[in-house]
VEXDO-418246 format. One record per residue (C-alpha): residue number from 0; residue in one letter; x, y, z. Coordinates in Angstrom, 2 decimals. Layout:
N
   n res       X       Y       Z
 NUM   A       X       Y       Z
...
END
This chain:
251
   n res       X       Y       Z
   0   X  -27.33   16.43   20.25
   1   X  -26.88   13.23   22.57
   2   X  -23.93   11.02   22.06
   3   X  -23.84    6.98   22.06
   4   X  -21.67    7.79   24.88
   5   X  -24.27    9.50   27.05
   6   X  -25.81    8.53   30.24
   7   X  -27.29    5.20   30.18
   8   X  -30.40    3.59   30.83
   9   X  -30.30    2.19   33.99
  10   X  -32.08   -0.95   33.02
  11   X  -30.96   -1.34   29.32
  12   X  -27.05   -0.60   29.85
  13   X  -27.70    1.83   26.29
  14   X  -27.41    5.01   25.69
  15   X  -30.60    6.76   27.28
  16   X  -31.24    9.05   24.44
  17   X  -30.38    6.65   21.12
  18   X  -29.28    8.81   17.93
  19   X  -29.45    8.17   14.29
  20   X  -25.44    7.52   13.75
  21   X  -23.93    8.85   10.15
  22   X  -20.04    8.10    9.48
  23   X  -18.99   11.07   11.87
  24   X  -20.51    9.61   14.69
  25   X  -19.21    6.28   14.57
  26   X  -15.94    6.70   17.12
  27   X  -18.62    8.25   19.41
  28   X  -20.95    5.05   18.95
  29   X  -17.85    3.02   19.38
  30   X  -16.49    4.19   22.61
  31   X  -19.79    2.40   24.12
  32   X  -21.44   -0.06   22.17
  33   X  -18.30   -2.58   21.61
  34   X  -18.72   -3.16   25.29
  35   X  -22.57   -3.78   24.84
  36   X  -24.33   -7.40   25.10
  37   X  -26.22   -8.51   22.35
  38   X  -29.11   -7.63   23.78
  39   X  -28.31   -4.32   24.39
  40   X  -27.08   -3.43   20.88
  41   X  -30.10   -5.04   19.54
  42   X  -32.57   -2.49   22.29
  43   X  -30.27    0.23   20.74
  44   X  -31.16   -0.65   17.34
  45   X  -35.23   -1.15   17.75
  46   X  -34.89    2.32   19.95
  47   X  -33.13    4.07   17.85
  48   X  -34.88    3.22   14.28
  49   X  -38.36    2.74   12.80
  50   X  -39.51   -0.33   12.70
  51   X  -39.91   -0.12    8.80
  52   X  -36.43    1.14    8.60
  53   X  -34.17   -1.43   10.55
  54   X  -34.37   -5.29    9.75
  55   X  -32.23   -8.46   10.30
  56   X  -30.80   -9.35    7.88
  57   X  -29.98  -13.29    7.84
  58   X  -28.55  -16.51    5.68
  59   X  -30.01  -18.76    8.95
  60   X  -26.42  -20.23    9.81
  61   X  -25.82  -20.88   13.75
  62   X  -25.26  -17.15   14.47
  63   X  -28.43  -16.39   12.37
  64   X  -30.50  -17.99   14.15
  65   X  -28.92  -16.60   17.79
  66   X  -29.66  -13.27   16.32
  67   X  -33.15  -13.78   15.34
  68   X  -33.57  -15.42   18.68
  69   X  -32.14  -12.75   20.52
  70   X  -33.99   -9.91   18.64
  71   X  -37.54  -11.80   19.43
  72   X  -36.75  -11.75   22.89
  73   X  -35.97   -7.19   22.94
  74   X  -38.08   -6.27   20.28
  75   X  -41.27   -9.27   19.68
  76   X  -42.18   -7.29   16.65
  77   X  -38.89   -7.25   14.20
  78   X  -38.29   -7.46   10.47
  79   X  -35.95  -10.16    8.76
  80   X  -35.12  -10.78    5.51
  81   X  -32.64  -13.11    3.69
  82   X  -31.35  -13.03    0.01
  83   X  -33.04  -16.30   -2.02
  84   X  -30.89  -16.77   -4.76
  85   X  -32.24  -19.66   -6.18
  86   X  -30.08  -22.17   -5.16
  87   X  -30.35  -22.22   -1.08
  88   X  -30.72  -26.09   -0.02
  89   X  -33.97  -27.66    0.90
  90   X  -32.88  -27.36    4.64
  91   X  -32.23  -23.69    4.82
  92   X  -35.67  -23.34    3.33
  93   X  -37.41  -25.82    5.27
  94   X  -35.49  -23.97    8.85
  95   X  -37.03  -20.79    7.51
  96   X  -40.16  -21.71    7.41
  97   X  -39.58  -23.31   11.42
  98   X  -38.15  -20.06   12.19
  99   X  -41.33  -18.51   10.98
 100   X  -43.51  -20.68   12.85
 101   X  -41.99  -20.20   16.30
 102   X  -41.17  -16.42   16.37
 103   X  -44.81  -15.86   14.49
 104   X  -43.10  -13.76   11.89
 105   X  -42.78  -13.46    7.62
 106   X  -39.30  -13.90    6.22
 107   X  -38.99  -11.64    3.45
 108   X  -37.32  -13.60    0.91
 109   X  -35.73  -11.35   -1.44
 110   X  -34.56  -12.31   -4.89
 111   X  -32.73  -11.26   -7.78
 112   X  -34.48   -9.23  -10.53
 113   X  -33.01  -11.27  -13.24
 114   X  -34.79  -15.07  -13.38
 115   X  -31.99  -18.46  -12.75
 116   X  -33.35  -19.32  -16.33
 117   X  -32.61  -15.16  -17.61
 118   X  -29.31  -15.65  -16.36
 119   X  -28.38  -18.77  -18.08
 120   X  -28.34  -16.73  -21.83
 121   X  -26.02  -13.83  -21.29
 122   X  -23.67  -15.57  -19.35
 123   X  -23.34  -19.32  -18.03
 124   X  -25.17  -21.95  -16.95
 125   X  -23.31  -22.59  -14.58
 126   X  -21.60  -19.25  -13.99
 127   X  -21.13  -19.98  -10.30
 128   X  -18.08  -21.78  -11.03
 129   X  -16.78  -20.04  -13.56
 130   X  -16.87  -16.43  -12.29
 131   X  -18.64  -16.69   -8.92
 132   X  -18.09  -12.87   -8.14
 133   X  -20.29  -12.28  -10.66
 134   X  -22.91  -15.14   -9.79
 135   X  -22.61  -13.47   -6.12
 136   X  -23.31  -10.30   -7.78
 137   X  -25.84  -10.97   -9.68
 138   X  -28.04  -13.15   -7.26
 139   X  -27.12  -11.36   -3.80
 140   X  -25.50   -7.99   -3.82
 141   X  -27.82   -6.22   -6.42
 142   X  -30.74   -7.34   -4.77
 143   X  -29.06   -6.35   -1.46
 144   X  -28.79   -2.86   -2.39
 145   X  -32.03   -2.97   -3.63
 146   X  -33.49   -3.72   -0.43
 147   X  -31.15   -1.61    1.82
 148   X  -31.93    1.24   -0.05
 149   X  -35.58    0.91    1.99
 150   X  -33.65    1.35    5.09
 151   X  -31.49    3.31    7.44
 152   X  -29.75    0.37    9.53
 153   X  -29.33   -3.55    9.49
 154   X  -28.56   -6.19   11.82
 155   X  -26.24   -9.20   10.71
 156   X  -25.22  -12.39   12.38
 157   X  -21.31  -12.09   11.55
 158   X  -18.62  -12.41   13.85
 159   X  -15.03  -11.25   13.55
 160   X  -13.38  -14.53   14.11
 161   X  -14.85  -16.16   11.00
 162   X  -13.05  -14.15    8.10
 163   X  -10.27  -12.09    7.81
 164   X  -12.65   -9.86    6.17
 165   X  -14.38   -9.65    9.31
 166   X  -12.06   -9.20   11.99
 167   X  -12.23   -5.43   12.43
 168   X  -16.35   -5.23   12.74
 169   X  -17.88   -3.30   15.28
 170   X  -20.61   -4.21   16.99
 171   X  -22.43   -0.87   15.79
 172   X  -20.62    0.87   12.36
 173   X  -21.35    3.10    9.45
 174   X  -21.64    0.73    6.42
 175   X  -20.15    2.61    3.35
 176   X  -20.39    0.07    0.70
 177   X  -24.86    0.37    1.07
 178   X  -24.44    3.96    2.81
 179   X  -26.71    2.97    6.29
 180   X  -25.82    1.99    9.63
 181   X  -24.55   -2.16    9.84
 182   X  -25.05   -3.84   13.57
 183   X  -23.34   -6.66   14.34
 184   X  -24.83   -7.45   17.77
 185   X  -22.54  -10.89   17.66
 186   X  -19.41   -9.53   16.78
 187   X  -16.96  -10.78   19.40
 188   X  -18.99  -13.92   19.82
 189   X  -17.37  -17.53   19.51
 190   X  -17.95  -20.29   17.72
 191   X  -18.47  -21.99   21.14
 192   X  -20.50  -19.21   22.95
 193   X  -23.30  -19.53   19.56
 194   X  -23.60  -23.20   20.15
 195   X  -24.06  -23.04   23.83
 196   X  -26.60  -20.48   23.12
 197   X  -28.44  -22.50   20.92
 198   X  -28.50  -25.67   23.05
 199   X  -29.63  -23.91   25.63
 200   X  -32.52  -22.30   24.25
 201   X  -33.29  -25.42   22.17
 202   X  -33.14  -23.73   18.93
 203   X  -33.93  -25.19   15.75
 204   X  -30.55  -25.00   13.39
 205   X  -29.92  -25.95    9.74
 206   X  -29.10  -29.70   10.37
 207   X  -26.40  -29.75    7.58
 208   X  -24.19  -28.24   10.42
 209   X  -23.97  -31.73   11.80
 210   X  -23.06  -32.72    8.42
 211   X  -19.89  -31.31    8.39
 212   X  -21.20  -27.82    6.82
 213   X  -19.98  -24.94    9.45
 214   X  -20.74  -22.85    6.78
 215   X  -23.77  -22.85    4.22
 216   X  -24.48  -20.86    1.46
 217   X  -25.61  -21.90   -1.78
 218   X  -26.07  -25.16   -3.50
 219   X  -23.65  -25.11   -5.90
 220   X  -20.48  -23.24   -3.95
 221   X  -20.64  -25.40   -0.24
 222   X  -19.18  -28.47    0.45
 223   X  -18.63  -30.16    3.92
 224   X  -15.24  -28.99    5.78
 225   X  -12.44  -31.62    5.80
 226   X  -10.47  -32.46    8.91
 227   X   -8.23  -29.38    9.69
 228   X   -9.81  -26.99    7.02
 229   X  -11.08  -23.53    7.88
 230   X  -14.30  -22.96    9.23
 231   X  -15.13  -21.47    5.73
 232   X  -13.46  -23.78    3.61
 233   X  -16.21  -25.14    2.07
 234   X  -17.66  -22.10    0.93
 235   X  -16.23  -21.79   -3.07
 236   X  -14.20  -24.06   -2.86
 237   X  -10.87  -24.03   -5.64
 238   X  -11.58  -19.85   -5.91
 239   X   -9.68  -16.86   -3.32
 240   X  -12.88  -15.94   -2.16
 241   X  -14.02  -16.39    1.15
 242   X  -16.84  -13.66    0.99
 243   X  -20.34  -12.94   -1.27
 244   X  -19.32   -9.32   -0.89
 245   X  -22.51   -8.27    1.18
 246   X  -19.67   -7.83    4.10
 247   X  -16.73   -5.92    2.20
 248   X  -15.35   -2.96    4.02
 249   X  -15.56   -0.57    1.28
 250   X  -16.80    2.37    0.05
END
C-alpha cells in the first residue's frame, strides 16, 4: 500500500496515490503533509475521501471563512457544516447565509437533540454560566459525534497559535476523541497571514471582529477582548476553559 510519503503529483505537490490514514499511519502522513499548503492538504482530503464522507467543519470565525474559501477554490463541490446551538449571534447567522450565497452551497446546521426550552428543566436556565462544560456538552459535542459518526475525515479552521490546546496539531492527524481522520489545512497559519488572505480575496467576515471579538462563539459565553488580553479571552470569560471540547487531544 502507498504511503503519504510517496511520489508526488507533479502539479498538486500531494501524494500521487492518496490513502485512507488510520492512527498507524499518521507519522507516515506527517513526514509530508506538515510541509503542504493549504491547498494541497485540502486536494489531499477531496482525493482521498468521498464526498459524502469528508466535510468542513466550521464556527465562521476569520480562519473559517479562509477555509471555506480555500476549499471552493480545490474542490467547487464540498460539504460544510457548523454546530447551531441555539445561541450563535444574529451576525454569525446572517454571514452564513452570505457564505451560502457566494460559494452556491447549503450549510448544514446541526443542532442538539435536546430543545434550549428541554434543557432549561433538568438543569439550568442558564446553565452556561454555571457549568459551561456541560452546556458545551450538551449543545456541541453530542451533536458533534453525532454527525462525525457519518464520516471518515473532517476539515477545521484551527490553528496552533490560538490555544495551548492547539499547539501540537498537524495539518493532517488521526482524531481519537471522534475516531476519524481531523485536517487542519491552517495549522501553522497566523493571525496576520488569515487577515491578509481575507482582504485580499474580499471575503465577507463576521463583522463583530471589528468589534473587538477575535473570537466568537456563543451568545452568552463571548465578550469583546480588552487591551492586552488573549486572543481568546473573551470566550467564557471568569471559567479555566479556553476550549468547547470539539478540539481536545484525547482518546
Amino acid at each position: 500500500m502507498p504511503t503519504a510519503a510517496a511520489q508526488l503529483d507533479a502539479a498538486t505537490g500531494t501524494p500521487a496515490n492518496p490513502v485512507m490514514i488510520q492512527e498507524d499511519q499518521q507519522s507516515q502522513v506527517l513526514l509530508s503533509a506538515d510541509s503542504w499548503t493549504a491547498e494541497q492538504v485540502l486536494h489531499w482530503a477531496f482525493t482521498t475521501y468521498e464526498k459524502t464522507k469528508v466535510a468542513v467543519a466550521s464556527a465562521f470565525g476569520a480562519e473559517g471563512i479562509v477555509t471555506i474559501d480555500v476549499a471552493a477554490q480545490v474542490c467547487p463541490d464540498f460539504a460544510v457544516f457548523t454546530i447551531d446551538t441555539g445561541y450563535l449571534f444574529p451576525e454569525t447567522l446572517a454571514l452564513i447565509e452570505k457564505v451560502e450565497q457566494r460559494y452556491g452551497i447549503h450549510v448544514q446546521r446541526i443542532t442538539s437533540t435536546i430543545p434550549l426550552k428541554a434543557q432549561l428543566e433538568p438543569y439550568a436556565p442558564d446553565l452556561w454560566s454555571r457549568d459551561p462544560d456541560l452546556c458545551c456538552r450538551l449543545r456541541k459535542i453530542e451533536p458533534l459525534k453525532q454527525k462525525l459518526a457519518e464520516l471518515r475525515a473532517w476539515i477545521t479552521a484551527i490553528r496552533r497559535d490560538q490555544t495551548p490546546a492547539r499547539q501540537h496539531a498537524s495539518k493532517i492527524e488521526w482524531d481519537s476523541a471522534f475516531q476519524l481522520t481531523k485536517i487542519n489545512p491552517l495549522a501553522d497559519w497566523t493571525t496576520e497571514m488569515v487577515w491578509n488572505y481575507i482582504r485580499k480575496h474580499r471575503l465577507d467576515y463576521n463583522p463583530m471582529h471589528d468589534r473587538g471579538y477575535p473570537s466568537i462563539g456563543c451568545t452568552h459565553c463571548t465578550r469583546p477582548v480588552r487591551i492586552g488580553e488573549e486572543l481568546r479571552a473573551g470566550r467564557w470569560s471568569g471559567f479555566a476553559k479556553t476550549e468547547c471540547g470539539m478540539h481536545d487531544r484525547h482518546g
